[in-house]
ZAMI-54519 format. One record per residue (C-alpha): residue number from 1; x, y negated, z. Coordinates in steps of 0.25 Angstrom, whole numbers, plus 2048, in hexadecimal, padded with zeros to 3 digits. Each point is the difference from the previous one (the first is absolute). Layout:
<rs>
(NUM (X Y Z)),
...
</rs>
This chain:
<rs>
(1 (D31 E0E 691)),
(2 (805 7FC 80D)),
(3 (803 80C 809)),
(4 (7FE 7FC 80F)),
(5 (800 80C 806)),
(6 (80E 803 7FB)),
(7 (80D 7F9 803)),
(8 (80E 804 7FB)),
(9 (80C 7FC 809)),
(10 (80F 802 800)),
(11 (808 800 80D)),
(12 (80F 7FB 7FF)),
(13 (80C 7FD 807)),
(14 (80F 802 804)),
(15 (804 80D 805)),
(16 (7FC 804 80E)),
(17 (7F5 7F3 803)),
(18 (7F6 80D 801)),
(19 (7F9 800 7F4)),
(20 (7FC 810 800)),
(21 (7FC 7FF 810)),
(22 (7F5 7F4 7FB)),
(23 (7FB 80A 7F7)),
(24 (800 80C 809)),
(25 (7F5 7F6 80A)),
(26 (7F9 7FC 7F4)),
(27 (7FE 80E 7FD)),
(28 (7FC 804 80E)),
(29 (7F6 7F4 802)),
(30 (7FB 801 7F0)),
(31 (7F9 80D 805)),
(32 (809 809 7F9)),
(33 (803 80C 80B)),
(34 (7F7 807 80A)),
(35 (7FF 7FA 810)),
(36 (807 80C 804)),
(37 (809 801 7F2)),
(38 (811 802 804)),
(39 (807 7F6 7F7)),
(40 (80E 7FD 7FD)),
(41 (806 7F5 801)),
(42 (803 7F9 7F3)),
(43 (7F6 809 7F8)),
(44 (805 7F9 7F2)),
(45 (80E 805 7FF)),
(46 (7FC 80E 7FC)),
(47 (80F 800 7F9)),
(48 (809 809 808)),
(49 (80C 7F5 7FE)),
(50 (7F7 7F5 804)),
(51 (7FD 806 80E)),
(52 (80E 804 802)),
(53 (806 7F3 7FC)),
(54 (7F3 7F8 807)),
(55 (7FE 7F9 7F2)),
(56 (7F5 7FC 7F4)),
(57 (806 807 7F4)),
(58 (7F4 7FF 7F7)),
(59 (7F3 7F9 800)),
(60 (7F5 806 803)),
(61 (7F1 7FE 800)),
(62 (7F5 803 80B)),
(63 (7F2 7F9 802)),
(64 (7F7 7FD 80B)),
(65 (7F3 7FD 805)),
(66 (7FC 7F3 807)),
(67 (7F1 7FB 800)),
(68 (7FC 806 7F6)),
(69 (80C 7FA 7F6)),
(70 (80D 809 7FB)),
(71 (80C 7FD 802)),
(72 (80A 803 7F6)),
(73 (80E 801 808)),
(74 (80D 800 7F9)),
(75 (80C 804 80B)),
(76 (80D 7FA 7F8)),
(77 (810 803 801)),
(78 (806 7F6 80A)),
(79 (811 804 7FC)),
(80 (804 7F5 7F5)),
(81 (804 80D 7F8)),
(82 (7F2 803 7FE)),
(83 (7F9 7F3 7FC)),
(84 (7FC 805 7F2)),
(85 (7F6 808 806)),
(86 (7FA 7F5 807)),
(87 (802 7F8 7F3)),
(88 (7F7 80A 7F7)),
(89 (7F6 802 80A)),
(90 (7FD 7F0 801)),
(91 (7F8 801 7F5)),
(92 (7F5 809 806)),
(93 (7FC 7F9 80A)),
(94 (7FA 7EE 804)),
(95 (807 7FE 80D)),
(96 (80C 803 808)),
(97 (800 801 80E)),
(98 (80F 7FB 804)),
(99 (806 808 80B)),
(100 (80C 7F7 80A)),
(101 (805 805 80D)),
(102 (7FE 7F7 80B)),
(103 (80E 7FF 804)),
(104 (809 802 7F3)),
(105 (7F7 7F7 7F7)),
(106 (802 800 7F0)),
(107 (80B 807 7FC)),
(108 (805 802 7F2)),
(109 (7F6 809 7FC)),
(110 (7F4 7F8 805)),
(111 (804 7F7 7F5)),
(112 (801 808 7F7)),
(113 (7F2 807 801)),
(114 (7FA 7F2 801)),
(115 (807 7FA 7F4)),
(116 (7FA 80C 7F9)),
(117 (7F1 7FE 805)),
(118 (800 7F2 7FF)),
(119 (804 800 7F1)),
(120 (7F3 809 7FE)),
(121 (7F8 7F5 806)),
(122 (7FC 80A 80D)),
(123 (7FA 7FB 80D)),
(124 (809 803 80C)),
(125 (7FB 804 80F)),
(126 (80C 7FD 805)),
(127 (801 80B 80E)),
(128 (80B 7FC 80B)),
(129 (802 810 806)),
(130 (807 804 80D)),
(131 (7FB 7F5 808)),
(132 (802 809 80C)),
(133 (80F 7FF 7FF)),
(134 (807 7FA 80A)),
(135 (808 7F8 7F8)),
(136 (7F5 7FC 7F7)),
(137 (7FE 7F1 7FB)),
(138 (7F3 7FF 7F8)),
(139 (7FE 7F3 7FE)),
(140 (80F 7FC 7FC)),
(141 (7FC 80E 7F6)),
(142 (7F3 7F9 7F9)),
(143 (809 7F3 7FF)),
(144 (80A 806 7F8)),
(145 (7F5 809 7F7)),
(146 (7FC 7F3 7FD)),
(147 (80C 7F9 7FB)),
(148 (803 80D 7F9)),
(149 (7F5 7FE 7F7)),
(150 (801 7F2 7FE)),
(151 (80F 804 7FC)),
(152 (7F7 80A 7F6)),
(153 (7F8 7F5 7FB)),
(154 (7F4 806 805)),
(155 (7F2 7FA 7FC)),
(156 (7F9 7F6 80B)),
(157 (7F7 80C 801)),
(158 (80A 80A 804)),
(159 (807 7F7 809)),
(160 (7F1 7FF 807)),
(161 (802 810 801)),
(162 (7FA 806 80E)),
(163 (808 804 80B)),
(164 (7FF 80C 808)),
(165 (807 805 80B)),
(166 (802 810 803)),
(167 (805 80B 807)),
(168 (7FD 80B 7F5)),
(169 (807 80B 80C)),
(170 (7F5 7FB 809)),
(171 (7F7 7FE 7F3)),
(172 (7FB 7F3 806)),
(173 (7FF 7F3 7F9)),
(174 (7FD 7F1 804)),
(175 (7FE 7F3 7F9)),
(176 (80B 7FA 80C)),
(177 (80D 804 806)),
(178 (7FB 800 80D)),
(179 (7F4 808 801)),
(180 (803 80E 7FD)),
(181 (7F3 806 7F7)),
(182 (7F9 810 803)),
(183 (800 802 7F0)),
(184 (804 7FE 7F3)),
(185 (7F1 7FA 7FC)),
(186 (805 7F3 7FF)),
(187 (809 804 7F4)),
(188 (7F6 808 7FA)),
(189 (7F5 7F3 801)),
(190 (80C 7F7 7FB)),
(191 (804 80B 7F4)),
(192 (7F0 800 7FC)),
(193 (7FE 7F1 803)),
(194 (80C 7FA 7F8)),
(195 (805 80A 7F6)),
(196 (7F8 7FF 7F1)),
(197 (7F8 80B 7FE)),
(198 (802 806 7F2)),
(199 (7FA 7FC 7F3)),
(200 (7FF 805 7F3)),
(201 (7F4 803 7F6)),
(202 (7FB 80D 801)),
(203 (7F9 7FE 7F1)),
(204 (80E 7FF 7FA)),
(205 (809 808 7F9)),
(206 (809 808 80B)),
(207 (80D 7FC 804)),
(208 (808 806 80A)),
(209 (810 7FB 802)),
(210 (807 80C 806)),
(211 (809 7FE 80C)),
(212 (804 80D 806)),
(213 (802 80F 7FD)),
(214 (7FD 80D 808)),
(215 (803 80D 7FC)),
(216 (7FA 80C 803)),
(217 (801 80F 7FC)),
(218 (7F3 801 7FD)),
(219 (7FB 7F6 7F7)),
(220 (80E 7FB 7FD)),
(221 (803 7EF 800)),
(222 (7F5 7F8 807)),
(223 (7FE 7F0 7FC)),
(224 (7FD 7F8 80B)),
(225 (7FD 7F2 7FA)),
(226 (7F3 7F6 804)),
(227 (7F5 7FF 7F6)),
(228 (801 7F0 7FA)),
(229 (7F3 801 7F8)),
(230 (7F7 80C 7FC)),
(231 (7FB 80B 805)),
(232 (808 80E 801)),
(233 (7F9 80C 800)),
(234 (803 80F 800)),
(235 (804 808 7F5)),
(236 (800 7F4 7F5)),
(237 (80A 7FC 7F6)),
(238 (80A 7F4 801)),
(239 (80B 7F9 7F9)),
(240 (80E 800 807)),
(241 (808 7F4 7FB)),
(242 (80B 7F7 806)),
(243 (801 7F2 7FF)),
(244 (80F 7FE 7FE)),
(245 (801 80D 7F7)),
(246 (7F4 7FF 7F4)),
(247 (806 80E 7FB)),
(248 (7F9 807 80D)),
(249 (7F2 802 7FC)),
(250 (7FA 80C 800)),
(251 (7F1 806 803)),
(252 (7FF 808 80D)),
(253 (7F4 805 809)),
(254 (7FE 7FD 80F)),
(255 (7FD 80F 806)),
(256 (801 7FE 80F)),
(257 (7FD 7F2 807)),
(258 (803 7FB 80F)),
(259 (7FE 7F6 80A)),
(260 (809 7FE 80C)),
(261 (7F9 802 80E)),
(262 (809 801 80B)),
(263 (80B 808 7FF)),
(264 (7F9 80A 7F5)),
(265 (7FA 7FE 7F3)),
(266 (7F1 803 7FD)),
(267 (7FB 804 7F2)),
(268 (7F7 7F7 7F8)),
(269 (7F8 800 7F4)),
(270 (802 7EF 7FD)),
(271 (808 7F6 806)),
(272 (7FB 7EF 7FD)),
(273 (80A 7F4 7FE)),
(274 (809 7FD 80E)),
(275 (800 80F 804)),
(276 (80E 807 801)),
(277 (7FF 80D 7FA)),
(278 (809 80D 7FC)),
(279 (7FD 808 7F4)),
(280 (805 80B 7F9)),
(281 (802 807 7F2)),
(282 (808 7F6 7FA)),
(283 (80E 807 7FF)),
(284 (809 7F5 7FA)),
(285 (7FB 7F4 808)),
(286 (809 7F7 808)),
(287 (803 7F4 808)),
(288 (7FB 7F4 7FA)),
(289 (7F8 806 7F4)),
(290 (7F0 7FB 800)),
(291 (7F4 809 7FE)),
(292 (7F7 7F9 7F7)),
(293 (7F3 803 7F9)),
(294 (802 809 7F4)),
(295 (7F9 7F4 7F6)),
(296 (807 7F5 806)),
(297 (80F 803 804)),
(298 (806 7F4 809)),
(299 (80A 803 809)),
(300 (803 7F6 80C)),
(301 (80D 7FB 803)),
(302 (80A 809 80B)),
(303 (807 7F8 80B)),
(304 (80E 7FC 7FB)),
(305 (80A 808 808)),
(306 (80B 7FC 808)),
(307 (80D 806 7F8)),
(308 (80A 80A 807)),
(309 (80E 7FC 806)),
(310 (808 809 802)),
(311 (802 80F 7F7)),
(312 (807 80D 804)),
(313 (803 80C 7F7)),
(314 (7F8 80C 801)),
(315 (807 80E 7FC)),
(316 (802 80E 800)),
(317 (80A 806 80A)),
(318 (80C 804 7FC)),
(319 (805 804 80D)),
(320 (806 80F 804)),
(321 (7F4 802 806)),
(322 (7F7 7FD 7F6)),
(323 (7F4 808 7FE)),
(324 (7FF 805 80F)),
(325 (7F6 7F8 805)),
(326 (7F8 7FA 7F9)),
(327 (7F4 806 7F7)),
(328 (800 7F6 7F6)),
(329 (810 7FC 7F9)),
(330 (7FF 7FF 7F2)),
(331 (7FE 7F1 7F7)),
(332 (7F4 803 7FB)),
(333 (7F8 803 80E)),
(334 (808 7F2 805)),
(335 (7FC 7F8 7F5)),
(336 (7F1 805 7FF)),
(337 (7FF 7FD 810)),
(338 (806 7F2 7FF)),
(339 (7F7 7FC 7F4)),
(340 (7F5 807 809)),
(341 (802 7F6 809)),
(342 (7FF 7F2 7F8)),
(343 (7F1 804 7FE)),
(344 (7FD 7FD 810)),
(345 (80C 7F7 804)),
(346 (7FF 7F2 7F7)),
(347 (80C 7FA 806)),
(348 (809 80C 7FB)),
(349 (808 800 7F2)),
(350 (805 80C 7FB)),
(351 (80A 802 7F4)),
(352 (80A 80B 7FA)),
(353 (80E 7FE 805)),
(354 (80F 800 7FA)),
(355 (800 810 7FF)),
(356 (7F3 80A 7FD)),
(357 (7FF 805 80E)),
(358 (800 7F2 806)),
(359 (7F5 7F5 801)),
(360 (802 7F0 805)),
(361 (7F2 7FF 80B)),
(362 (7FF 7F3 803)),
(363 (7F8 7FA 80C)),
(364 (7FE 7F5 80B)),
(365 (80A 805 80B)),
(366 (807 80C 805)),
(367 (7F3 802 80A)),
(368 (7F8 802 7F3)),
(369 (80A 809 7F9)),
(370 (804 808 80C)),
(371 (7F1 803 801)),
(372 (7FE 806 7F3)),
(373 (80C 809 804)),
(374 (7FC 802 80C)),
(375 (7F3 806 7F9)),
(376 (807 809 7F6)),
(377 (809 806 809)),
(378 (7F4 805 808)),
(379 (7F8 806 7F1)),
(380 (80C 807 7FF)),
(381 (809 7F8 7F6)),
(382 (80F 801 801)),
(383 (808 7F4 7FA)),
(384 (80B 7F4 801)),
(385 (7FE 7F5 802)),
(386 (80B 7F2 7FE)),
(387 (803 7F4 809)),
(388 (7F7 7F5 7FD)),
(389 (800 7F4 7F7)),
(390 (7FA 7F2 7FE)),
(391 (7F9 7FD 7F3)),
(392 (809 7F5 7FB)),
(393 (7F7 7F5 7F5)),
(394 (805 7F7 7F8)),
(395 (7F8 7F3 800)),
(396 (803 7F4 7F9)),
(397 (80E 805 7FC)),
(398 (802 802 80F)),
(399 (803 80E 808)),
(400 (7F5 800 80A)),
(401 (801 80A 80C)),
(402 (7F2 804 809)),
(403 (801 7F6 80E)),
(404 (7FA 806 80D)),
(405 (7F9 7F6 808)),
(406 (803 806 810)),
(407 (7FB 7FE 80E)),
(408 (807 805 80A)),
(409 (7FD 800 810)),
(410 (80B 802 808)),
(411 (804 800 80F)),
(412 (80A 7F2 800)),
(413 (80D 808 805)),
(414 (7FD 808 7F3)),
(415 (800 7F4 7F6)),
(416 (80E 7FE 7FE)),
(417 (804 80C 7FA)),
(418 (7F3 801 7F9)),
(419 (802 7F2 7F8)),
(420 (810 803 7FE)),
(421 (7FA 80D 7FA)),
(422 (7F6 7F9 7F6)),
(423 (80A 7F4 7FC)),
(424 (80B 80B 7FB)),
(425 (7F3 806 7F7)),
(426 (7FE 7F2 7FA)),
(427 (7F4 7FE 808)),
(428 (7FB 7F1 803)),
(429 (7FA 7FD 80C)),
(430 (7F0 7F8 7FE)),
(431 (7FC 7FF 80D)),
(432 (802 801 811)),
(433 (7F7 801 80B)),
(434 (800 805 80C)),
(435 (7F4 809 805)),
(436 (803 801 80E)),
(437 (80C 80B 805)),
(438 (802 802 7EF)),
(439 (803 7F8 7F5)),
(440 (7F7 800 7F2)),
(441 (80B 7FE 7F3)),
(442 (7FB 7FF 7F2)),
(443 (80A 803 7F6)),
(444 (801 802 7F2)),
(445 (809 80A 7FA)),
(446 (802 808 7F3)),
(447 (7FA 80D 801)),
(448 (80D 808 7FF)),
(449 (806 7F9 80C)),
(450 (7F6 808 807)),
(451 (804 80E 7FB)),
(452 (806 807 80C)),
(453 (7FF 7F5 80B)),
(454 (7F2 803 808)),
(455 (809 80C 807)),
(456 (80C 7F5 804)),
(457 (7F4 7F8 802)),
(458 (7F9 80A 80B)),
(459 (80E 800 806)),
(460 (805 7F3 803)),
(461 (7F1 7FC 805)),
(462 (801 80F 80A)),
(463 (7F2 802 7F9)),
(464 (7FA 7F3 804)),
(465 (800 7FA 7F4)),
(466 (7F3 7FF 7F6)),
(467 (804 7FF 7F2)),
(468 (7F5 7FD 7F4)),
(469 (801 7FA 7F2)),
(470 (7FA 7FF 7F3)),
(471 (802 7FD 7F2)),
(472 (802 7F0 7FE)),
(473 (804 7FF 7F2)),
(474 (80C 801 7F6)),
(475 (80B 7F6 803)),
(476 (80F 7FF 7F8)),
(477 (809 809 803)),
(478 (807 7FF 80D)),
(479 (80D 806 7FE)),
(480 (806 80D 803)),
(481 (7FC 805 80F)),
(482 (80B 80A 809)),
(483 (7FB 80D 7FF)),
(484 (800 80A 80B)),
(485 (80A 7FF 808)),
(486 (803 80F 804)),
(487 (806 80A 7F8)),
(488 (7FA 811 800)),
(489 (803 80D 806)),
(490 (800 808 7F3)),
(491 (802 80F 802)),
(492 (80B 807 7FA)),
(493 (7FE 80C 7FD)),
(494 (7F2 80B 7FF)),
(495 (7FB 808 80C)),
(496 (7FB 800 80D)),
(497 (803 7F4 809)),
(498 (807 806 80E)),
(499 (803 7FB 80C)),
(500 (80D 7FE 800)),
(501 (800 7FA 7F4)),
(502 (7F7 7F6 803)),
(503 (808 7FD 80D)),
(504 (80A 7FA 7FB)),
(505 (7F8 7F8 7F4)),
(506 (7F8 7FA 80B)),
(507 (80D 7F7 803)),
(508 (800 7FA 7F2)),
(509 (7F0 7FA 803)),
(510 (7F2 805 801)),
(511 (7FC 80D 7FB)),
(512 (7F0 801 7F8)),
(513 (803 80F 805)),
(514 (802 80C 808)),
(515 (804 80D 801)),
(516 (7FB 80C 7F6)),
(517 (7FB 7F7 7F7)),
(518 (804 803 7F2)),
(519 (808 7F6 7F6)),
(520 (805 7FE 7F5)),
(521 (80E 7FA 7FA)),
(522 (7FC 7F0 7FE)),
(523 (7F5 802 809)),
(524 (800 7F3 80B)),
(525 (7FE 804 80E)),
(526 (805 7F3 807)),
(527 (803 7F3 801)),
(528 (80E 7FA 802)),
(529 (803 7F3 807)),
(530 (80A 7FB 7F5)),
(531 (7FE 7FB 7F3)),
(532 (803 80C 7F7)),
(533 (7FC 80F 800)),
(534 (807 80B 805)),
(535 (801 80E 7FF)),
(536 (7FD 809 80B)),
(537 (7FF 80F 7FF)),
(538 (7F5 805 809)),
(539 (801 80E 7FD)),
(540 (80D 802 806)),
(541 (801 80C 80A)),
(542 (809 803 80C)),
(543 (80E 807 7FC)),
(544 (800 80C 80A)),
(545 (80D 803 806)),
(546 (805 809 80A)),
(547 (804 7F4 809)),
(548 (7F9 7FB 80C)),
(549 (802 7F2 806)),
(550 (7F8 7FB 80D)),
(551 (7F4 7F8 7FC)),
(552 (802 801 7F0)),
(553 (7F3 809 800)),
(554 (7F8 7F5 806)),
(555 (7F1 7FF 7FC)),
(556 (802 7F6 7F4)),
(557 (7F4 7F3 802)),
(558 (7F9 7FB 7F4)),
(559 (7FA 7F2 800)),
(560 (7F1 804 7FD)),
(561 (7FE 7FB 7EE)),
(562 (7F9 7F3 7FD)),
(563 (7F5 806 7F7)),
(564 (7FF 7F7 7F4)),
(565 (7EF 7FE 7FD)),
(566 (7FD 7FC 7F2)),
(567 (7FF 7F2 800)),
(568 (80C 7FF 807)),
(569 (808 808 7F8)),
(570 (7F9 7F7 7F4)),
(571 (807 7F4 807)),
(572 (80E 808 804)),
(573 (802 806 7F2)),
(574 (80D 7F6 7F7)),
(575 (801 800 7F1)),
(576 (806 80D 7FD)),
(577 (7F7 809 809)),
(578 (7F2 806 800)),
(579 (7F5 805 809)),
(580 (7FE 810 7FD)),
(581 (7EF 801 804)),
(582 (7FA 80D 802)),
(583 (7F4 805 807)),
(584 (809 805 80C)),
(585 (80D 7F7 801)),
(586 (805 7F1 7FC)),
(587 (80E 802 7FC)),
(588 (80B 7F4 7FC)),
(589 (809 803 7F6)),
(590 (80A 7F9 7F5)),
(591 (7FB 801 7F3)),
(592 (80F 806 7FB)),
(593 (801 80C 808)),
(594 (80F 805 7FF)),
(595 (809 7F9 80A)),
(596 (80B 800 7F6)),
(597 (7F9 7FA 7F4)),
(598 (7F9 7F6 809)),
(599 (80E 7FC 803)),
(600 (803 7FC 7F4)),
(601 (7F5 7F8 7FB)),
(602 (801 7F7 80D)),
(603 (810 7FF 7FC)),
(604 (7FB 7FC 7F0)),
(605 (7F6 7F6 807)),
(606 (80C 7F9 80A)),
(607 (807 7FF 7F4)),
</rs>
């Protein structure tokens, strides 16, 4: 059975090449919304986050309508940090449409999604976007697509891939750099004309590999999977089982089934081989696990994915203020909340840490983690959290570290201190080019050598620097790496912090506060210029005297605080100190409180 009027595609690419603005024109000229209909602007990040931080967190379906075919659209994370969601989601769909910006060309990501794509065997409509840039350079782009996916060992067909050129802002495309298009129908002609539509036999025992999972109150967890062969029909029983796990099989019933039409979800009664469907009823069900036929139980195969990098440890607060905050604070509602998570997110790892209230939660960079905290602060969940690591492997008897492959642009007067910055983090220098006023330079550098420098990095650019990287592979190890290079504010004793007191901390470095903001002893509200910490009491109240001295009552001037957000926090953070998260605050602090005993555990470790 060969279903033409139904194709299913993926749309990938690095961060920013204006993947959720393509679909947001498809949507409009798919036939989606009312004339007269108001629409925001990239509809598909519905995630509070993702519209805040202008970024794809998850993927997320949508369909639409052109002459008479559906369209099955996957919108895909573009962050490095969230490529096994673009991983899982590979398997639902027979093509890929290759999103590059007309002026940055492939950047790491860009190879990383083709690599993935390729090694599924997918057709490519490869779309150079932003040709309305001024700085835009379309046909040096399409050359350099091209020698990416020879360097992929793409087939001869893929190298023949179609091009397209696009300004999804104006949603207009063109099959030339030169002549500007009035819509996307091009794309659509080219997606419906090159892309394979769906086989599978519909006479056959029902398959369906399942690729994502919704949640809802109602009706609890949702599959979303594409049906291989078979037909699935309302209300009928099914067998659950998992190809890498032949201890998970169990009989369960479809209650509720859906197909994906624009942005919402219409009920159906039976859904035929290369539909993408959502069902409900099966409680247990997850990521990678098949639905199959109750007499003939074979599951399909799950897209091996990319392993984690880097771990940081998850536990309860122990702070003074523990319990304030947040609504959830005890082990047990941390623990079932990070397991909760490993069922939608197949690129996390979570085990049990060194102490019952800890846990090691393991994932593809400090973007990806700082997410999920970022997430659980909002649900209310109060917790601390540790200073990241790499996941160290051994292979062949050798320590192997995780390497970052990076490209950075940078003005020229800014390249000096940027490559003097990278050598002293072991980084080795690939590649130079010039791309006009800026220099492009690909290094490769272990992923810890990264911890804490994109803040140094923004600085010695003034903000004009572009930095992106993605996992490269594992490489021996590279040898110990100067940490940070400043010391901390630590507060010395509990109370209120006050104006004076914080006047004359101020002299001793930058302070993460000001005044009336309670604290506690251990606390971190600063950072100091030199190497080691220091103490600084900024509670510390006026002594009143009866004495009067010409200008001693002067207004005392505070240097407004540098407010610490959380990924930078994730990045400031050394060894002995932790990030204290609640729903309302992000505090530092050393993981020994007391001044004194702290003391003397640095004195045991000099010695």
């Amino acid at each position: 059975m060969i279903r033409n009027d139904l194709r299913n595609i993926a749309i990938i690419a690095h961060v920013d090449h204006g993947k959720t603005t393509l679909v947001d024109g498809l949507l409009k000229q798919g036939g989606i919304y009312r004339d007269n209909q108001v629409v925001q602007d990239r509809v598909m990040d519905n995630n509070d986050l993702e519209r805040e931080r202008g970024i794809t967190i998850l993927a997320k379906n949508t369909a639409v309508h052109y002459n008479d075919v559906k369209i099955n659209i996957i919108d895909t994370p573009g962050h490095a940090d969230f490529g096994g969601e673009v991983e899982r989601v590979l398997k639902m769909v027979s093509g890929v449409v290759l999103l590059v910006d007309a002026a940055e060309g492939p950047m790491p990501q860009t190879r990383f999604v083709l690599q993935k794509a390729l090694e599924l065997g997918h057709k490519i409509i490869i779309v150079v976007n932003k040709v309305d840039k001024p700085d835009a350079r379309p046909d040096e782009v399409v050359e350099e697509v091209l020698e990416l996916l020879l360097d992929l060992d793409a087939s001869l067909e893929q190298l023949e891939s179609p091009v397209i050129f696009c300004s999804t802002r104006e949603g207009a495309a063109s099959l030339t750099p030169d002549v500007s298009g009035c819509d996307l129908s091009i794309l659509f002609k080219t997606i419906i004309d090159y892309i394979p539509a769906p086989e599978g036999d519909e006479t056959g025992d029902l398959q369906v590999l399942v690729s994502a999972i919704d949640y809802n109150d109602y009706v609890g967890r949702i599959a979303i999977g594409r049906i291989e062969r078979g037909v699935i029909k309302q209300n009928s029983d099914v067998m659950v089982c998992n190809y890498f796990n032949e201890d998970t099989k169990y009989k369960s019933k479809v209650v509720k089934l859906y197909q994906i039409d624009g942005l919402g979800r219409t009920a159906v009664e039976t859904a035929e081989p290369g539909d993408i469907v959502c069902f409900s009823g099966i409680e247990d069900i997850s990521i990678g696990d098949t639905v199959t036929a109750v007499e003939n139980p074979e599951p399909l195969p799950f897209v091996k994915i990319s392993e984690p990098t880097m771990e940081m440890t998850f536990s309860v607060n122990d702070s003074p203020f523990a319990g304030r905050e947040g609504k959830f604070v005890t082990s047990r509602q941390l623990k079932d909340r990070l397991y909760k998570e490993l069922l939608k997110d197949v690129s996390l790892r979570v085990e049990d840490g060194e102490t019952t209230d800890s846990f090691k939660v393991s994932g593809r960079g400090e973007m990806h983690l700082s997410i999920l905290i970022e997430t659980m602060r909002r649900e209310g969940y109060e917790f601390a959290v540790s200073t990241p690591k790499v996941l160290i492997k051994e292979i062949d008897g050798v320590k192997c570290e995780p390497i970052e492959s990076v490209i950075i642009d940078v003005p020229e007067e800014s390249m000096g201190s940027v490559m003097e910055q990278l050598g002293s983090r072991k980084g080795e220098l690939v590649s130079m080019s010039p791309q006009g006023s800026r220099m492009r330079i690909e290094y490769l550098i272990p992923t810890r050598g990264l911890f804490g420098y994109r803040n140094e990095f923004m600085t010695d650019t003034k903000g004009e620097g572009i930095l992106n990287s993605v996992f490269h592979s594992y490489a021996p190890y590279k040898g110990d790496i100067q940490s940070r290079q400043t010391g901390s504010l630590i507060c010395f004793e509990a109370g209120d912090s006050i104006t004076y007191g914080l006047y004359n901390a101020q002299g001793r470095g930058t302070l993460f506060i000001g005044a009336g903001v309670p604290v506690y002893e251990g606390m971190i509200i600063g950072v100091s210029p030199k190497k080691e910490d220091i103490v600084v009491n900024v509670c510390k109240k006026k002594q009143l005297t009866n004495t009067r001295a010409s200008g001693s009552d002067d207004a005392l001037r505070l240097t407004p605080p540098k407010i610490m957000s959380l990924e930078q926090a994730i990045e400031f953070i050394a060894e002995d100190e932790l990030i204290e998260v609640t729903p309302e605050n992000i505090r530092l602090r050393k993981r020994t409180l007391n001044n004194q005993l702290r003391a003397k555990e640095q004195s045991k470790n000099k010695k």
